[in-house]
C-alpha positions as CSV (number, residue, x, y, z in Angstrom):
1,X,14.7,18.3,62.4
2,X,10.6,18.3,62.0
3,X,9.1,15.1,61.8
4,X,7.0,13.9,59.2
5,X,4.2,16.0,59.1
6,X,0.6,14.6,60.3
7,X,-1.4,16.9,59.6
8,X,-5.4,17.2,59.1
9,X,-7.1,20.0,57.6
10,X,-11.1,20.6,58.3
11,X,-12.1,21.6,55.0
12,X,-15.3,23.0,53.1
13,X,-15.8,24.0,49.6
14,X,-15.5,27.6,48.1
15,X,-14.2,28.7,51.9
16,X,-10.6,30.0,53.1
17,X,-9.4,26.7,53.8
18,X,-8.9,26.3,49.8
19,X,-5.9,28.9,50.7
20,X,-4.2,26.4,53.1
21,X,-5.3,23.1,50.8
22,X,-3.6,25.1,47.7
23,X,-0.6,25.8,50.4
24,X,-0.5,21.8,50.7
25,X,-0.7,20.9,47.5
26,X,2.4,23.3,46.2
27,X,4.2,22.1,49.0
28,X,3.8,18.6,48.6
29,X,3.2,18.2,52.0
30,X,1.0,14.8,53.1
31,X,-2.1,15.9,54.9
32,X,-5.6,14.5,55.5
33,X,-8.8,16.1,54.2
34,X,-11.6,16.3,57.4
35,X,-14.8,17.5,55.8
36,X,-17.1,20.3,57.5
37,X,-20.5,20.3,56.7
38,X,-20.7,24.1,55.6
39,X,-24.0,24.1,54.8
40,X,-26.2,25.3,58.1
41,X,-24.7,27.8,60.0
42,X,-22.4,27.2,62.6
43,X,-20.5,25.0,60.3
44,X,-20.2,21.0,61.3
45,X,-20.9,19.4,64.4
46,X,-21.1,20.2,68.4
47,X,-18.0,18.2,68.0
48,X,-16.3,20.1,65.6
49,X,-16.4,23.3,68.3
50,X,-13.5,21.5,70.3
51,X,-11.6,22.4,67.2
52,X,-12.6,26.3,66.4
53,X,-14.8,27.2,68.6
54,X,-16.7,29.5,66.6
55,X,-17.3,26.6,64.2
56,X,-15.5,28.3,61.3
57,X,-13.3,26.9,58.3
58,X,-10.7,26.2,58.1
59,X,-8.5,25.1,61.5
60,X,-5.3,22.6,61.0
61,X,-4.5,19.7,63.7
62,X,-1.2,19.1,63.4
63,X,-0.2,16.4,65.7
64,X,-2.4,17.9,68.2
65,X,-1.6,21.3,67.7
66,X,-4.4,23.3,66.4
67,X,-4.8,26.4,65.2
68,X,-7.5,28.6,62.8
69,X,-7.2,31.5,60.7
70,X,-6.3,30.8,57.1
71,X,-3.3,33.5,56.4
72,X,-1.6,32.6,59.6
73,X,-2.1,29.1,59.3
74,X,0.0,29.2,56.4
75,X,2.5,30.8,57.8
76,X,3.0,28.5,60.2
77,X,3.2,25.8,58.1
78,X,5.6,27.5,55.6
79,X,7.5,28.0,59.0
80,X,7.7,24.6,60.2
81,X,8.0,22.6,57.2
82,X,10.0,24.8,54.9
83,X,11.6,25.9,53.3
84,X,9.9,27.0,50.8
85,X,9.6,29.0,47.9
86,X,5.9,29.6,48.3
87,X,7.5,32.0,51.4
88,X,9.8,35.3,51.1
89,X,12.5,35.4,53.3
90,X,13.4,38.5,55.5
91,X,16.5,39.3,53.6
92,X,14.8,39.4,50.0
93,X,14.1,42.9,48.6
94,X,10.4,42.0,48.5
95,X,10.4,40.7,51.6
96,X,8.2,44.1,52.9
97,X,5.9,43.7,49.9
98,X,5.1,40.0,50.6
99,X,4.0,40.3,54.3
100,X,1.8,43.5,52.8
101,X,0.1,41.3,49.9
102,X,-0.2,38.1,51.9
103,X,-2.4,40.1,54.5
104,X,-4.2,42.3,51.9
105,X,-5.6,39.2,50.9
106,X,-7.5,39.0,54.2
107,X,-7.1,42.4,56.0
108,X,-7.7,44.8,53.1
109,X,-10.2,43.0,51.5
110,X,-12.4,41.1,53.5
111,X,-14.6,43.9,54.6
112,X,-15.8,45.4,51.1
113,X,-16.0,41.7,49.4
114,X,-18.0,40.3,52.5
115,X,-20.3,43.0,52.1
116,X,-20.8,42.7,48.6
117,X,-20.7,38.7,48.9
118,X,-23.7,39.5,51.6
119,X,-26.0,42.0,50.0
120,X,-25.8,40.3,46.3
121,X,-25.9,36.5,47.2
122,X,-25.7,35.3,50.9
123,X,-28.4,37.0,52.5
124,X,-32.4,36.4,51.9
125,X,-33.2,39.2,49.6
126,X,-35.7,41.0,51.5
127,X,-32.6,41.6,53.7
128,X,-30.3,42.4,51.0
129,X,-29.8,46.4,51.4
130,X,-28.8,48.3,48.3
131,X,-27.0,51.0,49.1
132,X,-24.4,49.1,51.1
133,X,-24.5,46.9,47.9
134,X,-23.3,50.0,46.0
135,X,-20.6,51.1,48.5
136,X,-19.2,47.8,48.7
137,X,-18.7,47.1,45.5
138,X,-17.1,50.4,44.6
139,X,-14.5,50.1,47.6
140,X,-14.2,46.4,46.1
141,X,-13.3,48.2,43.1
142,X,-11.2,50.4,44.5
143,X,-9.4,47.4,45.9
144,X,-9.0,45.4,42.4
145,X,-7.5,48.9,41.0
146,X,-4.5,49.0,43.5
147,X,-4.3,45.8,43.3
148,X,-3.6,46.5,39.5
149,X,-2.0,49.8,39.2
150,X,0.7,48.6,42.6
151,X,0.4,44.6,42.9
152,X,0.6,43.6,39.5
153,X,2.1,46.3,37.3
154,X,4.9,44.6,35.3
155,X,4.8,41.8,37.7
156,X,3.2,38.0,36.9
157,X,3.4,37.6,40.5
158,X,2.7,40.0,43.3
159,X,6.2,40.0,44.3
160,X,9.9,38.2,44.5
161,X,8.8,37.3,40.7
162,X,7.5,33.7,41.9
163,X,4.3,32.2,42.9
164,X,4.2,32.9,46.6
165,X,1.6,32.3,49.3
166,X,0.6,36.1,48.7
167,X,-1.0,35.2,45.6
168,X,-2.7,32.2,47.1
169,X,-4.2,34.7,49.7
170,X,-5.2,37.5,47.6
171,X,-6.7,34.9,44.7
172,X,-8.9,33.3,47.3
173,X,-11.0,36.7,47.6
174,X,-10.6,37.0,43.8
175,X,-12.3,33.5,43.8
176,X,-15.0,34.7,45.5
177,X,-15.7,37.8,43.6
178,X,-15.8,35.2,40.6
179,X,-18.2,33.3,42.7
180,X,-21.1,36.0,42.9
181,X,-20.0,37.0,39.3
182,X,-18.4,40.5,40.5
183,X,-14.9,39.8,38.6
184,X,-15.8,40.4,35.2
185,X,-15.5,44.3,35.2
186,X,-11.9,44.3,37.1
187,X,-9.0,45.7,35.7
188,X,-7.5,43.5,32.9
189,X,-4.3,43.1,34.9
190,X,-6.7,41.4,37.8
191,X,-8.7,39.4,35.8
192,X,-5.6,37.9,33.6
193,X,-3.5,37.5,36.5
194,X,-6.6,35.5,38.1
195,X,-6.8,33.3,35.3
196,X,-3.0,32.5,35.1
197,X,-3.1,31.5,39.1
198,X,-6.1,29.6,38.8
199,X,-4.0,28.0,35.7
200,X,-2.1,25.9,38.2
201,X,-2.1,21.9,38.8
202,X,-2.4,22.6,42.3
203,X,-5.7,25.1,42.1
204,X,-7.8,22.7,40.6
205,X,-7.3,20.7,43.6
206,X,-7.4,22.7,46.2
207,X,-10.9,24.2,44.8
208,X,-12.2,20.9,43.7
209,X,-16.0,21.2,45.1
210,X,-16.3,17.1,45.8
């Protein structure tokens, strides 16, 4: 049997660790809230690079054992404290769909909606390029129309027909595409399925900026 979890999340606003927060929150699980300073670049303290050494958010301690990356962070704690609904089990007919979504949300998406995040908002504009602008945002698009057409057609959820931590991964990257104001031309199906997510108790904590 697990103990009772002790487990402290380094957090910052708007960034991936809303995915494991969210996680939390639907879980129920008790956790402690550490806050990064996200605003210079690397993020926090010198301190804060005996936790993730590139100085990145999010990164869990859990009762010394640490660990970053957001998606695989929740796996982990799906795996430890579960079960849980929020995870799809090997021997559930979506099972094969869910491990695809849940790293979409990351893998597949995080190159064209960096790139569009970076050459519409982040960057100084004299550095902003437009023609990688234009090519991100149509592979974005791209993106939001599989998404459509084979995450979400006839489906509320992306699969197992329950909120699952594949839709916490791929609405994360939504999120920021609503961020930078690069949402509102997605297909219907994205942009209703965004606001039904976002619709949760639990989101408005985990996204809560203060």
């Amino acid at each position: 049997m697990v103990d009772t979890p002790n487990l402290r999340l380094y957090h910052a606003p708007r960034t991936r660790s809303i995915r494991v927060r969210w996680l939390l929150e639907e879980m129920g699980l008790p956790y402690t809230l550490e806050a990064v300073a996200f605003a210079q670049r690397p993020a926090g303290d010198e301190a804060y690079a005996d936790i993730h050494p590139l100085r990145k958010v999010p990164a869990l301690d859990d009762d010394g054992r640490v660990m970053f990356e957001s998606v695989a962070i929740m796996q982990y704690i799906m795996g430890r404290y579960g079960p849980t609904d929020l995870d799809v089990r090997p021997d559930e007919a979506d099972y094969h769909l869910y491990l695809q979504w849940l790293h979409f949300g990351e893998s597949g998406m995080i190159m064209p909606v960096s790139l569009l995040l970076a050459h519409t908002m982040l960057l100084p504009e004299k550095a902003r390029n437009p023609v990688i602008a234009k090519s991100a945002k149509s592979d974005t698009q791209k993106a939001l129309t599989m998404l459509a057409e084979h995450g979400l057609k006839n489906r509320d959820f992306l699969v197992a027909d329950r909120f699952t931590a594949a839709d916490i991964s791929v609405v994360y990257m939504l999120f920021l595409l609503k961020l930078i104001k690069q949402l509102d031309d997605a297909p219907e199906a994205v942009k209703t399925y965004f606001e039904r997510m976002t619709g949760r108790p639990s989101w408005a904590v985990a996204s809560a900026i203060d």
